[in-house]
C-alpha positions as CSV (number, residue, x, y, z in Angstrom):
1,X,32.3,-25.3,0.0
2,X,29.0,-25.0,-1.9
3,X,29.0,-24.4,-5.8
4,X,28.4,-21.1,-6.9
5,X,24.5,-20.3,-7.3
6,X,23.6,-20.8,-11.7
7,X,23.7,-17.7,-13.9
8,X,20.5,-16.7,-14.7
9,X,20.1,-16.0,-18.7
10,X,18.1,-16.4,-21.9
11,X,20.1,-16.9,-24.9
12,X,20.3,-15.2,-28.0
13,X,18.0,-18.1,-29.7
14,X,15.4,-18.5,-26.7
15,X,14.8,-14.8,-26.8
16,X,14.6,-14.4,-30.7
17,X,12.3,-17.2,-30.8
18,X,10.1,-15.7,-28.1
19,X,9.8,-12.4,-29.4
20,X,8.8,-13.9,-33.0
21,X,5.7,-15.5,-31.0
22,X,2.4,-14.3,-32.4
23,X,0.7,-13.7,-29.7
24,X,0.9,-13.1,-25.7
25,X,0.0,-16.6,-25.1
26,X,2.1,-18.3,-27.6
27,X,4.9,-16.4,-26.0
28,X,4.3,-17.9,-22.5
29,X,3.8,-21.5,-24.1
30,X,6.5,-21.0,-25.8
31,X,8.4,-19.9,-22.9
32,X,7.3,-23.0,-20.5
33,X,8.4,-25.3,-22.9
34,X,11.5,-23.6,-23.6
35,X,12.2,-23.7,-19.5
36,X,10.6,-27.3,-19.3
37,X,13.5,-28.2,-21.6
38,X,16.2,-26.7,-19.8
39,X,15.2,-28.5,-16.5
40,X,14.6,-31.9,-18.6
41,X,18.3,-31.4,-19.6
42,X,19.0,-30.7,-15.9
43,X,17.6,-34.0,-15.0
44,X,19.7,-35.8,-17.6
45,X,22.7,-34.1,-16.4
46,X,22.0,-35.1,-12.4
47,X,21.4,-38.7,-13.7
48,X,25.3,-38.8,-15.3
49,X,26.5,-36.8,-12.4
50,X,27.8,-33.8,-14.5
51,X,26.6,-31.3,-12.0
52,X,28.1,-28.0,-13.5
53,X,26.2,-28.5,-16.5
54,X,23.2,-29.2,-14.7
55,X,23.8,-26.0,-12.7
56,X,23.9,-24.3,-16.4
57,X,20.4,-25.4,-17.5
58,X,18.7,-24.5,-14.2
59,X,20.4,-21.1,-15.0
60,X,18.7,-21.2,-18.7
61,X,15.5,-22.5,-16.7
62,X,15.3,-19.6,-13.9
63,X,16.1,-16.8,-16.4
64,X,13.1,-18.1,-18.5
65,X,10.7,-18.4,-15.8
66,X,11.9,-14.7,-14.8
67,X,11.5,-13.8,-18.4
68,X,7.9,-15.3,-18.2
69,X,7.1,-13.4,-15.0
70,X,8.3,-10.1,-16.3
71,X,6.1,-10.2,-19.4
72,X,3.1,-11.3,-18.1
73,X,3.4,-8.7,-15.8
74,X,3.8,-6.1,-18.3
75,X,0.6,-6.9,-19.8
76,X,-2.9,-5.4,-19.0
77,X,-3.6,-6.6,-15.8
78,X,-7.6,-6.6,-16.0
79,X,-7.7,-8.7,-19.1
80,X,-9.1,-12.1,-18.5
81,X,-6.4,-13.3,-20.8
82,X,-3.5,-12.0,-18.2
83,X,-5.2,-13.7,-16.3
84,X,-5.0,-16.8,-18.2
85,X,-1.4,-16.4,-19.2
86,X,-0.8,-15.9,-15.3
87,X,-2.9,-19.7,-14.8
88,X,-0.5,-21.8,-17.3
89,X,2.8,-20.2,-15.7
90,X,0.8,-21.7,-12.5
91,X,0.1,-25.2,-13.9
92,X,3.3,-25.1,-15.5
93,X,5.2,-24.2,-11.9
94,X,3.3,-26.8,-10.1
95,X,4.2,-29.9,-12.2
96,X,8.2,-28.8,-12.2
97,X,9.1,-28.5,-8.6
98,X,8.5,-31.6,-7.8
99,X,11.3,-32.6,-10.2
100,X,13.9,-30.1,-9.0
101,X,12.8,-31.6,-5.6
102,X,13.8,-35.4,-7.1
103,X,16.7,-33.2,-8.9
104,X,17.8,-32.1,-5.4
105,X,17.7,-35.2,-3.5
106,X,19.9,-37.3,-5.8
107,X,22.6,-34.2,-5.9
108,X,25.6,-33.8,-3.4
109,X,25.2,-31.3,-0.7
110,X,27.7,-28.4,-2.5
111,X,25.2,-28.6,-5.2
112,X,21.9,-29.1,-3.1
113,X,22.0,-26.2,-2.0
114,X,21.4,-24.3,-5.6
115,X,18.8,-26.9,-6.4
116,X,17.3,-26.1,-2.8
117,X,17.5,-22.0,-3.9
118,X,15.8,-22.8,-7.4
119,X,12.9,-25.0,-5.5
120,X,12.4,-22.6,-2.9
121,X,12.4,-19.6,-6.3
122,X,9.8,-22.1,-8.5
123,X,7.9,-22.0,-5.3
124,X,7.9,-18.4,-4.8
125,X,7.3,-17.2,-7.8
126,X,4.4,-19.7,-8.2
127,X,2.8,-18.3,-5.0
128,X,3.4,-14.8,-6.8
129,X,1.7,-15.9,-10.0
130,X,-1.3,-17.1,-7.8
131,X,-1.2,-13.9,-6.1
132,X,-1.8,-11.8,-9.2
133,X,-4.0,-14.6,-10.8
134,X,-6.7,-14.1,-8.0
135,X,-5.3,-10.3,-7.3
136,X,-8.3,-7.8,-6.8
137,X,-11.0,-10.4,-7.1
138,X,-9.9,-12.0,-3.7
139,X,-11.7,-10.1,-0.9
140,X,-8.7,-9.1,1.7
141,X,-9.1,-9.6,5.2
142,X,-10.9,-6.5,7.5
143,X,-8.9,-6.5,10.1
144,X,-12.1,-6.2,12.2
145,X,-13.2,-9.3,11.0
146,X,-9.4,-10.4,12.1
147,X,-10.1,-9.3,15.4
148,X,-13.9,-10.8,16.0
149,X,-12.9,-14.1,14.2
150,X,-10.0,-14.2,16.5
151,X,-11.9,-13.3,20.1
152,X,-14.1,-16.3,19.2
153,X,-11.5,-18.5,18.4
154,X,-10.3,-17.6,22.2
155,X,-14.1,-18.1,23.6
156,X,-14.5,-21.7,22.0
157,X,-10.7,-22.8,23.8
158,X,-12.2,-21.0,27.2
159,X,-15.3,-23.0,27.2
160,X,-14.1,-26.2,26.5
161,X,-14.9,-27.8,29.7
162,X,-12.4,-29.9,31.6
């Protein structure tokens, strides 16, 4: 029977110490390191095999990183410094799933499968945060363009000769 999936949640501390940030961008610094601590903690705990309390700091971590999302969202979206803010939640992302992927790997299956659900989340909302970081400046794809590109994808395989 699997474990039950971690409690999401910033405590009273972590949230008074992110709303006394100066700034926007101290706020999401603060906030990475805040979540980078949690899943250091998480680590430690895997390591010892105390997997419940590893479960509780991935909670601590995932609300943080929601936390993160939901004010950077908030903010003016066509500032170049939303933008910015939006590119270190990015860099941040990037460098920790790979250790909730070591995490995972070194955990028993009942508990796996939360650190699979928080991986597959880190990932997610990474691919979010990339998705707003380039947002309108991306050119989307005509779907005329979809069509031609895709009708001479076809001619290329139909002349290939035997």
């Amino acid at each position: 029977m699997p474990a039950p999936p971690p409690m999401r949640f910033v405590s009273r501390a972590e949230r008074e110490q992110l709303n006394a940030a100066r700034d926007p961008k101290a706020r999401v610094r603060a906030t990475i390191e805040l979540a980078g601590d949690h899943l250091t903690h998480a680590e430690h705990y895997t390591s010892e095999k105390k997997f419940v309390q590893a479960s509780e700091e991935l909670g601590g971590y995932l609300g943080l990183i929601d936390n993160a999302v939901g004010f950077i969202g908030d903010q003016v979206r066509d500032k170049g410094s939303t933008r910015d803010l939006y590119r270190h939640l990015d860099i941040a992302l990037r460098a920790q799933i790979p250790r909730i992927a070591v995490m995972r790997r070194s955990t028993p299956a009942e508990y796996a499968v939360n650190l699979k659900a928080v991986e597959e989340y880190a990932r997610d909302t990474r691919a979010d945060v990339l998705e707003a970081f380039y947002g309108h400046t991306v050119l989307r794809g005509d779907p005329e363009y979809q069509k031609k590109t895709d009708k001479t994808k076809n001619l290329r395989e139909e002349n290939k000769g035997p």
